[in-house]
C-alpha positions in Angstrom: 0.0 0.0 0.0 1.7 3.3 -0.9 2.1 6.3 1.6 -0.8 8.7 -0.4 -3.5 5.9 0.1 -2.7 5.3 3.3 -3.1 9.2 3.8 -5.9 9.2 1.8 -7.8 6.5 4.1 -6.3 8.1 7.4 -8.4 11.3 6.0 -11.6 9.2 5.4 -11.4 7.6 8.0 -11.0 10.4 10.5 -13.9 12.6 9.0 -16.4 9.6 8.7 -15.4 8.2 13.2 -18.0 8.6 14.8 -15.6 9.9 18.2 -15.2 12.8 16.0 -18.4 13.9 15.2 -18.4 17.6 15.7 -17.6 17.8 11.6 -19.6 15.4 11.0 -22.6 17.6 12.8 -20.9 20.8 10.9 -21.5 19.2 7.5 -25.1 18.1 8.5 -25.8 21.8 9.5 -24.2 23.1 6.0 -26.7 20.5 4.8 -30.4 21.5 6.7 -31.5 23.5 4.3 -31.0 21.7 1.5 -33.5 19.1 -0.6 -31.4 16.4 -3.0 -32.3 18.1 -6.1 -29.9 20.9 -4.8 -27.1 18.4 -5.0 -25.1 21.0 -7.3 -25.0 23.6 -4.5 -24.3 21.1 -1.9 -21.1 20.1 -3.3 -19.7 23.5 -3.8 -20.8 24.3 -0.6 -18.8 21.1 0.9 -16.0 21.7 -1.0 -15.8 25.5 -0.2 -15.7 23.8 3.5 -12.7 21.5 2.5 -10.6 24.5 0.9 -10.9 26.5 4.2 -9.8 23.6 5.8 -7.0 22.8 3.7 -5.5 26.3 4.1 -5.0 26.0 7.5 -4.7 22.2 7.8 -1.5 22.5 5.9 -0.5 25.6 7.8 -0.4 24.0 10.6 1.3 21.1 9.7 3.8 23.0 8.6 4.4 25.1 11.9 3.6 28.1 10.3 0.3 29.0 12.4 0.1 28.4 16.2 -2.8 28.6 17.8 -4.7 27.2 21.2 -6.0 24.2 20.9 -8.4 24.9 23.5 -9.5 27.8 21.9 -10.1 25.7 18.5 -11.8 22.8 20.5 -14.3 25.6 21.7 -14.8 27.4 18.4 -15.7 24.5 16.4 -19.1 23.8 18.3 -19.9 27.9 17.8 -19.3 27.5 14.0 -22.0 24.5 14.2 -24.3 26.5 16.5 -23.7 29.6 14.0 -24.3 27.6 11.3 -27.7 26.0 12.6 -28.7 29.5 13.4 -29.0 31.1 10.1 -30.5 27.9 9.1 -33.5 28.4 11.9 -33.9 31.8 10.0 -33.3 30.4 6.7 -37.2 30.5 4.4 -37.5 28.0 2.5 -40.0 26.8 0.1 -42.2 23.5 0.6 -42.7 23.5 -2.9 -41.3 20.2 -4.2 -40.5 22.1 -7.7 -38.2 24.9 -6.1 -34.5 25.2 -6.1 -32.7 27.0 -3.1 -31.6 30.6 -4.7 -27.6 31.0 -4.7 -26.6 32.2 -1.1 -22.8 33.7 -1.3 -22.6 34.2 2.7 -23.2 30.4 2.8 -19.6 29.7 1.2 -18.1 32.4 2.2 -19.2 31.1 6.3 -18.7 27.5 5.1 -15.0 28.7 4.0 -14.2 30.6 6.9 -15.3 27.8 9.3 -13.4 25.5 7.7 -10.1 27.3 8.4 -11.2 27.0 12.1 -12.1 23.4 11.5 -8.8 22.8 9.8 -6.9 23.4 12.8 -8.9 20.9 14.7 -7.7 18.1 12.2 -3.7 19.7 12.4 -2.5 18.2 16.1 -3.8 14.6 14.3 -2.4 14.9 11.0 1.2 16.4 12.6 1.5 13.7 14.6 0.5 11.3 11.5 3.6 13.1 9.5 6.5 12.8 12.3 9.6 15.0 10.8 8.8 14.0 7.1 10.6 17.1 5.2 7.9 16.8 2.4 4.2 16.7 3.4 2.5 18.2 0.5 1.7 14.8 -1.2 0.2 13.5 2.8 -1.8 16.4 2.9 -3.3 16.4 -0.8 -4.2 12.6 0.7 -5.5 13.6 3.7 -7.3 16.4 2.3 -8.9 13.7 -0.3 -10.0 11.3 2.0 -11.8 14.2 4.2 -13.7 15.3 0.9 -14.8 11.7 0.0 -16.0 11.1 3.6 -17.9 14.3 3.7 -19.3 13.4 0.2 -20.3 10.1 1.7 -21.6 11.8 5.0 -24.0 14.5 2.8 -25.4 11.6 0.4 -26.5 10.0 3.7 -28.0 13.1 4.9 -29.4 14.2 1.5 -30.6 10.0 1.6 -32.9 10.6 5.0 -34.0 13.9 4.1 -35.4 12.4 1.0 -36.9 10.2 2.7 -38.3 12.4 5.3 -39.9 15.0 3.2 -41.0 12.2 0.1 -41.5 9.8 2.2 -43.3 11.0 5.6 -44.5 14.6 3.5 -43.0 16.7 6.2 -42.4 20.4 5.4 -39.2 21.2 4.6 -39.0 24.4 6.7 -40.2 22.0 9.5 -37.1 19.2 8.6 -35.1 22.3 8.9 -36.0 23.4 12.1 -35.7 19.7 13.8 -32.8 19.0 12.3 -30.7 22.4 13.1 -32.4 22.1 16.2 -30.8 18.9 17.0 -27.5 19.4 15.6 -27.4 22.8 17.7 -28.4 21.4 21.1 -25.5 18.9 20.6 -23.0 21.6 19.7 -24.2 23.1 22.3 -23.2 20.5 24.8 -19.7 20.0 23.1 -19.4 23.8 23.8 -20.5 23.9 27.3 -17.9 20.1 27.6 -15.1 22.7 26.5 -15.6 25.8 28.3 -15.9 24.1 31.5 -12.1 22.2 31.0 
């Protein structure tokens, strides 16, 4: 097995554990709003996510950026509550025939959360690369791997949504609502977990 692959499977596999489901709840926040038929916008808004991420992911592995890991630990669950906010404000359509309109804050809060969220994954993935001199090729794996599981994770999501609002005929903005509710009251509880240390 060559060294990318293995990086590549150390990145899916550390988005998709289940111990580490504060991303996982981040991507199903960036996700709430969202019906399968906006699959398009979804991706983009994933992989705006990933590139914030990446920035600082790398940045960190390199020793270029220090920061407080407490600090990071705490902001992540705000960037999940933040997100789940604007979703409770969010008005969307029940209609099965409309398309979410283009949202640029969206991306530009899915990238700027993912450069905090990139700093959560960096104490891992430095202690993944040792002293290696050249990490670029580990962290275009790792970086990989984290967007394939998060593809994975928002086809599941898009999956029970479907089946939720098809299926069971509940309103969308209703969905929305439970689910962001959820996901907040659980970030929530991570946040409280790391203020009180």
């Amino acid at each position: 097995m060559t060294e990318f692959f293995i990086f590549l499977q150390l990145g899916y596999q550390h988005i998709t554990d289940i111990n580490g489901y504060d991303h996982i709840l981040f991507v199903v926040a960036l996700c709430a709003i969202y019906r399968i038929k906006d699959w398009k916008k979804i991706l983009i808004l994933v992989t705006a996510f990933t590139i914030g991420h990446s920035v600082t992911l790398a940045l960190a592995a390199l020793n270029v950026i220090e920061y407080s890991t407490e600090l990071i630990e705490f902001l992540i669950p705000v960037t999940i509550i933040f997100t789940c906010i604007t979703n409770l404000f969010h008005k969307s359509s029940d209609s099965v025939l409309d398309i979410e309109k283009f949202s640029p804050i969206r991306y530009v809060l899915a990238l700027g959360f993912g450069l905090i969220h990139g700093m959560g994954f960096s104490n891992y993935l430095r202690s993944l690369l040792g002293k290696d001199e050249n990490i670029i090729p580990q962290l275009l794996a790792f970086n990989i791997g984290l967007e394939f599981g998060q593809v994975l994770i928002v086809a599941i999501i898009m999956a029970i949504s479907f089946l939720v609002l098809e299926g069971f005929k509940v309103r969308k903005h209703l969905w929305n609502l439970v689910l962001s509710s959820f996901v907040a009251g659980v970030a929530f509880k991570l946040m409280t977990e790391k203020w009180f240390f």
